[in-house]
C-alpha positions as CSV (number, residue, x, y, z in Angstrom):
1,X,8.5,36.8,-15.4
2,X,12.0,37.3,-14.1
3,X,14.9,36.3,-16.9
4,X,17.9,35.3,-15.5
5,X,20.7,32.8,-15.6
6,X,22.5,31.5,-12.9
7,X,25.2,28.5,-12.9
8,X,24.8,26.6,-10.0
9,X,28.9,25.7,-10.2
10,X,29.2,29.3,-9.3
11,X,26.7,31.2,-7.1
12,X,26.7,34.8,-7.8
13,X,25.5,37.7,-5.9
14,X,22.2,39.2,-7.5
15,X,20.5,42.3,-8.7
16,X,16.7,42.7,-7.7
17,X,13.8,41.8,-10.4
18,X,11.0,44.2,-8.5
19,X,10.0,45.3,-5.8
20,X,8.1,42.8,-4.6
21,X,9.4,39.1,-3.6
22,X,5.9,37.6,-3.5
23,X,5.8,35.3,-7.1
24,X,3.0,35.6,-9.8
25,X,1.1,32.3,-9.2
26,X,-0.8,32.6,-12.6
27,X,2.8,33.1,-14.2
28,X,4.1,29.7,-15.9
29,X,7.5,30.2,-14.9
30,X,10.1,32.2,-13.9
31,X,13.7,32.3,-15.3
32,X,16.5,34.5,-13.1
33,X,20.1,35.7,-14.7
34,X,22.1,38.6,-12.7
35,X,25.5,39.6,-12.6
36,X,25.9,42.1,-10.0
37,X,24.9,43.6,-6.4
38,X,23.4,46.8,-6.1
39,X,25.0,49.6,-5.6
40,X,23.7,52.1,-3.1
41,X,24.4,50.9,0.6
42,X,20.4,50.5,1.2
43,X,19.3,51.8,4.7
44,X,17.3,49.7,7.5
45,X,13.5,50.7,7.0
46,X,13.1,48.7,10.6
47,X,14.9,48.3,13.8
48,X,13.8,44.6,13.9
49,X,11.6,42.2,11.8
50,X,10.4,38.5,12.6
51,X,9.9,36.2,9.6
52,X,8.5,32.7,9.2
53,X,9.1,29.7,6.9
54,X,7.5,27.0,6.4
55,X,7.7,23.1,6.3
56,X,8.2,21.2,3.3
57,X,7.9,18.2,1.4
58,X,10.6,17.8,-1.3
59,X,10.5,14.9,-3.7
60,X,6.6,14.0,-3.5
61,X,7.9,10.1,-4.8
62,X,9.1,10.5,-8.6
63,X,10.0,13.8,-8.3
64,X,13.2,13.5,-6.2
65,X,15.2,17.7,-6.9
66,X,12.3,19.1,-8.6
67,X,9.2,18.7,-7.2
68,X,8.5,19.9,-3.6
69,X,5.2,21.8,-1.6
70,X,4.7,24.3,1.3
71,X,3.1,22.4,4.7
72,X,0.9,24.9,6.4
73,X,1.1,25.8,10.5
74,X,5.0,24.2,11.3
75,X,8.4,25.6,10.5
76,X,10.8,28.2,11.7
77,X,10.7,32.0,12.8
78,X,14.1,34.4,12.6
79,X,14.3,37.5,14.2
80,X,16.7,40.3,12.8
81,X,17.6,43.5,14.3
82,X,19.8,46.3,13.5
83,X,22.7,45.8,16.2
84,X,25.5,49.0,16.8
85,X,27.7,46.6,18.5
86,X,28.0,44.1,15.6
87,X,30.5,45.3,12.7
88,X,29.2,46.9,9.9
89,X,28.2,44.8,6.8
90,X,28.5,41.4,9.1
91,X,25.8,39.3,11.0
92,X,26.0,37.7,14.2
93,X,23.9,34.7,15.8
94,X,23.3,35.5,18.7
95,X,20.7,32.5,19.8
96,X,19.3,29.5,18.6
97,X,16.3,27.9,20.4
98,X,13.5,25.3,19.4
99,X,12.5,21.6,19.1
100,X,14.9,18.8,19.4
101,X,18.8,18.9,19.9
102,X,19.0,22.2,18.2
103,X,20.4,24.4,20.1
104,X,23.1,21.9,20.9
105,X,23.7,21.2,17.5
106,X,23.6,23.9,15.2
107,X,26.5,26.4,15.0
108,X,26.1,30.1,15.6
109,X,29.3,30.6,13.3
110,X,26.9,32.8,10.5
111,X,29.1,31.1,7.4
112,X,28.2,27.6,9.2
113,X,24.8,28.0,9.8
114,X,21.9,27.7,7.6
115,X,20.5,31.1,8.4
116,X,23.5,33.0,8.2
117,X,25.0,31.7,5.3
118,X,21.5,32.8,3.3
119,X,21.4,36.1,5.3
120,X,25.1,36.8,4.3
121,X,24.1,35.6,0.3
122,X,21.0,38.7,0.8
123,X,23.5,41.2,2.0
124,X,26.1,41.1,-0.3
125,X,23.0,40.7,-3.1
126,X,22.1,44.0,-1.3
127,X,25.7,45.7,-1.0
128,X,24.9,46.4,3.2
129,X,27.9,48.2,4.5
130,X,26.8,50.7,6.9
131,X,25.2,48.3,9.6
132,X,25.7,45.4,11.1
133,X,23.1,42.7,12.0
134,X,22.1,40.3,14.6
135,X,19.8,37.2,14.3
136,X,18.0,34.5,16.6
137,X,16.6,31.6,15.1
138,X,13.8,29.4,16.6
139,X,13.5,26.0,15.0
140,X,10.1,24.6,14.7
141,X,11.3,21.6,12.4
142,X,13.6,19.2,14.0
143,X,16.9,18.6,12.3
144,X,17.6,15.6,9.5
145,X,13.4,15.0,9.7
146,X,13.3,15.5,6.2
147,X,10.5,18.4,6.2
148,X,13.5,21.0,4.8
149,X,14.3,22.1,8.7
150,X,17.8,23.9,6.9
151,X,15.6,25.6,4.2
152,X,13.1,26.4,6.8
153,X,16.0,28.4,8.1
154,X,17.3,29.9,5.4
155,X,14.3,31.0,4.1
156,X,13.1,32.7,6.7
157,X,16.3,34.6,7.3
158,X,16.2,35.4,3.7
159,X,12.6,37.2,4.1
160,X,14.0,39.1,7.5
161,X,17.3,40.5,6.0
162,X,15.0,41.6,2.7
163,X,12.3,43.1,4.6
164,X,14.1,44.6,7.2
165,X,16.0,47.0,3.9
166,X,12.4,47.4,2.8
167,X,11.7,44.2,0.2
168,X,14.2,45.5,-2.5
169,X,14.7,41.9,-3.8
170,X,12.4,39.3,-5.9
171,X,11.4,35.9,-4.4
172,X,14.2,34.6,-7.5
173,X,16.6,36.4,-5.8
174,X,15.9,35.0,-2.4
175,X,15.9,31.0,-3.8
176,X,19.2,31.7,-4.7
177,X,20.3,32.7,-1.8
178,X,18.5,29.8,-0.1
179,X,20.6,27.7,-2.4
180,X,23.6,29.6,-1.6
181,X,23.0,28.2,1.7
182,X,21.4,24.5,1.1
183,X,24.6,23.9,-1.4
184,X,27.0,24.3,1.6
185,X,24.5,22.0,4.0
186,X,23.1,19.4,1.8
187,X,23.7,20.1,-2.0
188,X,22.4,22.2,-4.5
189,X,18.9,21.9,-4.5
190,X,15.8,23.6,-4.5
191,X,12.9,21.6,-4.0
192,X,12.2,22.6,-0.4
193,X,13.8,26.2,-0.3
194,X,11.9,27.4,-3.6
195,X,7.8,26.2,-2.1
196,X,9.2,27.5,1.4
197,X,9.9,30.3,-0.1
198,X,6.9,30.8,-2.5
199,X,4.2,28.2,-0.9
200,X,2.4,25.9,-2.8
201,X,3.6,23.1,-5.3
202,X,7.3,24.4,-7.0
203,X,8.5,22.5,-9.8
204,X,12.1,23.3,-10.6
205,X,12.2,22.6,-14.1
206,X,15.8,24.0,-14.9
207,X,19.0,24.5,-12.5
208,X,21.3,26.2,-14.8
209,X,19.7,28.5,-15.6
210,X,17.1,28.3,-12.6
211,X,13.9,28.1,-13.4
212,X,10.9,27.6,-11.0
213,X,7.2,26.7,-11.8
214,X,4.6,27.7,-9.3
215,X,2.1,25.0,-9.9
216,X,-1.9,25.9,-8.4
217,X,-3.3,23.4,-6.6
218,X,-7.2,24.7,-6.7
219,X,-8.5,26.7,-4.3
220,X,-11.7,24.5,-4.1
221,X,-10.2,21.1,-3.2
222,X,-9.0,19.8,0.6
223,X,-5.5,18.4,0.6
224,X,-4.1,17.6,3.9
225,X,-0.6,15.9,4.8
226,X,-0.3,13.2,7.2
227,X,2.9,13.5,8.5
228,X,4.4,11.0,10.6
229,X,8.3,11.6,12.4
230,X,10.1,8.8,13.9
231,X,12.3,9.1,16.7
232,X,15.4,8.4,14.1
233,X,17.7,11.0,12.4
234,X,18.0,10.5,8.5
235,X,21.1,13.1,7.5
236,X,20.4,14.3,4.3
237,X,24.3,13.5,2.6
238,X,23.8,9.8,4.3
239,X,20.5,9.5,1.9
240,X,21.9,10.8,-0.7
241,X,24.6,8.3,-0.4
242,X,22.4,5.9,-0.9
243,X,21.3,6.9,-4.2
244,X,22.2,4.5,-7.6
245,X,24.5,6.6,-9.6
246,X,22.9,4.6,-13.1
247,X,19.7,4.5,-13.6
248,X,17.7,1.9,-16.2
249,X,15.6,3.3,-19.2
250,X,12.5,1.4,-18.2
251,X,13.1,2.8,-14.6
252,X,13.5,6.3,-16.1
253,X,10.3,6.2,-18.1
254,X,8.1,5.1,-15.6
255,X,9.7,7.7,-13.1
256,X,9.1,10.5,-15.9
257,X,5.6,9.3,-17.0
258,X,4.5,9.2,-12.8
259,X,5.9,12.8,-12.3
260,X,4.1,13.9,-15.1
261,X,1.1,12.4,-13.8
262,X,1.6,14.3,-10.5
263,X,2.2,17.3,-11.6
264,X,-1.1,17.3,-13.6
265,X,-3.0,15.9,-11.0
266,X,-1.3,19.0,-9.2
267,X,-3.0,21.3,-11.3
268,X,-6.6,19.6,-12.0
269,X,-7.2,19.2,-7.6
270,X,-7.3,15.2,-8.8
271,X,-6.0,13.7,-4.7
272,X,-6.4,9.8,-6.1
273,X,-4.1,10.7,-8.8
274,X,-1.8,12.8,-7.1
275,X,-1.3,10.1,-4.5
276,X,-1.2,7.1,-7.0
277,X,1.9,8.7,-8.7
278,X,3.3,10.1,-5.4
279,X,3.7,6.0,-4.4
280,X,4.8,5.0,-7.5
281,X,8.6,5.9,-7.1
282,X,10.8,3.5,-8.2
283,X,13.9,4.8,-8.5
284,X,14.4,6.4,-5.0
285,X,12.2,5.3,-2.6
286,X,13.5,1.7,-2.8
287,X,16.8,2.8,-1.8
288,X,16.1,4.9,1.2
289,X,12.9,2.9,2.3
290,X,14.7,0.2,4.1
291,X,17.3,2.8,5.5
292,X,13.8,4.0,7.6
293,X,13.2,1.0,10.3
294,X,9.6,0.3,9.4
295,X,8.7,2.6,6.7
296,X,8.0,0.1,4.2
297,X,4.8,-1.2,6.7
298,X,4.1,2.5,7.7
299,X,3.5,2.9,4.0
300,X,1.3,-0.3,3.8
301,X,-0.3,1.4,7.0
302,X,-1.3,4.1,5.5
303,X,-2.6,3.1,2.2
304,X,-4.7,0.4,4.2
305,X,-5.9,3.0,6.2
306,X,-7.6,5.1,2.9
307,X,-4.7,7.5,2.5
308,X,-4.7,8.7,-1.7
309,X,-1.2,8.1,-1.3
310,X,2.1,7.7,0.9
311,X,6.0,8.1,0.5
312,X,9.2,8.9,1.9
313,X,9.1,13.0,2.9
314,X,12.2,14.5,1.2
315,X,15.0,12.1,2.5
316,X,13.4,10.8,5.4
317,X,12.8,9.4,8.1
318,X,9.5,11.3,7.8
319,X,6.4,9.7,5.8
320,X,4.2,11.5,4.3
321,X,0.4,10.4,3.2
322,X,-2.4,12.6,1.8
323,X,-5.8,12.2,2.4
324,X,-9.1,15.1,1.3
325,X,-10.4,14.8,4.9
326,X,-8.4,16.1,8.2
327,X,-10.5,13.7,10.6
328,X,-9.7,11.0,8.3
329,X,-6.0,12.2,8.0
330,X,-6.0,11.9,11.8
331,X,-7.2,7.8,11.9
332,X,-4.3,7.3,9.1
333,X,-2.1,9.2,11.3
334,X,-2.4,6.5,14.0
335,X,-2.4,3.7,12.1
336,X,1.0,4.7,10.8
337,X,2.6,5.6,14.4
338,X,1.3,2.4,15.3
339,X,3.1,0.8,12.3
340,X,6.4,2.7,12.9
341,X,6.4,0.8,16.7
342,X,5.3,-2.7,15.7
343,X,7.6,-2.9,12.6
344,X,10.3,-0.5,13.2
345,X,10.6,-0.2,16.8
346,X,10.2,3.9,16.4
347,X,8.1,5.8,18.6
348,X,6.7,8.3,16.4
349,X,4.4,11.3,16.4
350,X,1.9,12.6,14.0
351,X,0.6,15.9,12.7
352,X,-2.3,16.4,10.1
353,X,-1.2,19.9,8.0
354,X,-2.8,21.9,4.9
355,X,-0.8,22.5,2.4
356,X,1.1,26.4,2.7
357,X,0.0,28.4,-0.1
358,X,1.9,31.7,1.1
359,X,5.3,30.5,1.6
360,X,8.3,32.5,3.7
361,X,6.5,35.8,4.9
362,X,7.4,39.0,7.5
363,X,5.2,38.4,10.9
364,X,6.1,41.7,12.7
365,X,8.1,44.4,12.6
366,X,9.5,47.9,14.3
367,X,9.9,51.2,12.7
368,X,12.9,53.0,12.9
């Protein structure tokens, strides 16, 4: 267990916990506090490295910023080399290729940019000095799809800059740098940077100080997510927007008691419970569902269809149901593409995932 404290009002830069970033799954939380960077100017182990991140569903219904999972087989890939012609101690992006628009769209400015804003957060938690950097990122995830395409990115640059200095820093030091980057992009939180970054199920039970739970789904039970992504851009700080800013009491229980529920359902491998409580939002989902052309039939679509359970992925426009059985998850799948065109006029594609129980992790690399 890492013990730290960290005031999200004021990001620091971070001292390493161990020597490892992978988490202890069996551990029931983890608690990070540093003050400082260190102090030796670390040298590259490799030339190069190529990291991936995965997909993720934040929210899962009632647990909108603290609740979020890993989605196995999508997300997005970095690759980092040591680079004499860029300045030492500095990054530079020098490409940015992928699905969608975003190339177009995404700024290869590293302090406007997902990736090098959490690559820059590493560094400095690292004290590089002597070398300078250089980074292309290939999205997988298409931007504002609500599947955490930005933490996606800054997770995986994250892993690169900390493996290509030989994995000096813990996986608490790399959510905070993740959140160093999602605070400037879409606010400060952690529900898809901490499971892309750890896989599985994260519950962030604390944000000052942080503190993540890894929760196990069993290794014996099926889960797959239905994921269905309309043709329609949902910008994260629009959604947000949307969001009451006063809550009732009899709203708030029945949130709290169907998180709960998910959670343990989480834990026991129990897919009806897990997807009655992940439909049972009623705080946030009503406010962002009708923001979504057609998602309130798409969800209708699914549930007739035999998925345990469907809801808005992170903030949108992407659904997400859950099902035990992937041909199954395929025939729910259509049924909800089908619904996004009839009632919302969306064209819409879908994908049938596992859930990601490894998280952000180093797919190649060169020796110096």
């Amino acid at each position: 267990m890492a013990i730290c404290f960290h005031s999200p009002s004021k990001p620091t830069c971070i001292s390493p916990s161990s020597n490892h970033y992978r988490p202890n799954l069996h551990a029931r939380s983890f608690r990070c506090n540093f003050s400082k960077t260190l102090t030796a100017d670390p040298q590259p182990v490799f030339t190069s490295v190529k990291s991936f991140a995965p997909a993720t569903v934040a929210n899962l219904g009632p647990g909108f910023d603290f609740l979020g999972a890993a989605v196995d087989g999508i997300g997005d890939f970095v690759s980092l080399r040591v680079d004499p012609d860029v300045r030492p101690g500095e990054i530079s992006i020098v490409d940015i290729d992928g699905v969608g628009n975003s190339a177009k769209k995404l700024s290869k400015n590293p302090l406007w940019n997902c990736a090098g804003i959490a690559a820059i957060s590493v560094m400095k938690m690292l004290g590089v000095r002597s070398v300078g950097l250089s980074l292309s990122l290939e999205k997988g995830l298409p931007l504002g799809s609500g599947l955490g395409s930005s933490a996606a990115s800054a997770a995986a640059a994250a892993v690169a800059v900390n493996e290509i200095f030989g994995r000096k820093l813990g996986v608490d030091d790399l959510v905070l740098a993740g959140l160093d980057s999602e605070a400037k992009v879409s606010g400060y939180h952690a529900d898809n940077v901490a499971p892309a970054l750890m896989g599985g199920f994260v519950l962030i039970r604390s944000y000052d100080p942080l503190e993540l739970i890894p929760l196990t789904f069993p290794s014996d039970k099926e889960l797959f997510f239905v994921l269905v992504n309309p043709e329609f851009e949902a910008p994260t700080k629009k959604m947000r927007a949307a969001l009451p800013s006063e809550i009732g009491m009899s709203d708030h229980v029945w949130n709290c008691s169907q998180a709960a529920a998910l959670v343990a359902s989480i834990l026991q491998g129990d897919l009806r419970g897990l997807g009655k409580a992940l439909s049972s939002d009623r705080i946030v989902e009503p406010r962002r569902a009708p923001l979504i052309p057609g998602m309130e039939g798409v969800k209708k679509a699914a549930l007739e269809a035999g998925a345990f359970g469907c809801t808005i992925s992170g903030a949108g426009p992407t659904a997400v149901a859950i099902t035990d059985d992937e041909e199954k998850g395929r025939e729910i799948g259509e049924r909800m593409v089908e619904a996004f065109l009839e009632e919302g006029k969306l064209k819409a594609v879908a994908m049938v995932k596992q859930l990601d129980r490894v998280g952000a992790r180093l797919m190649s690399s060169n020796l110096r």
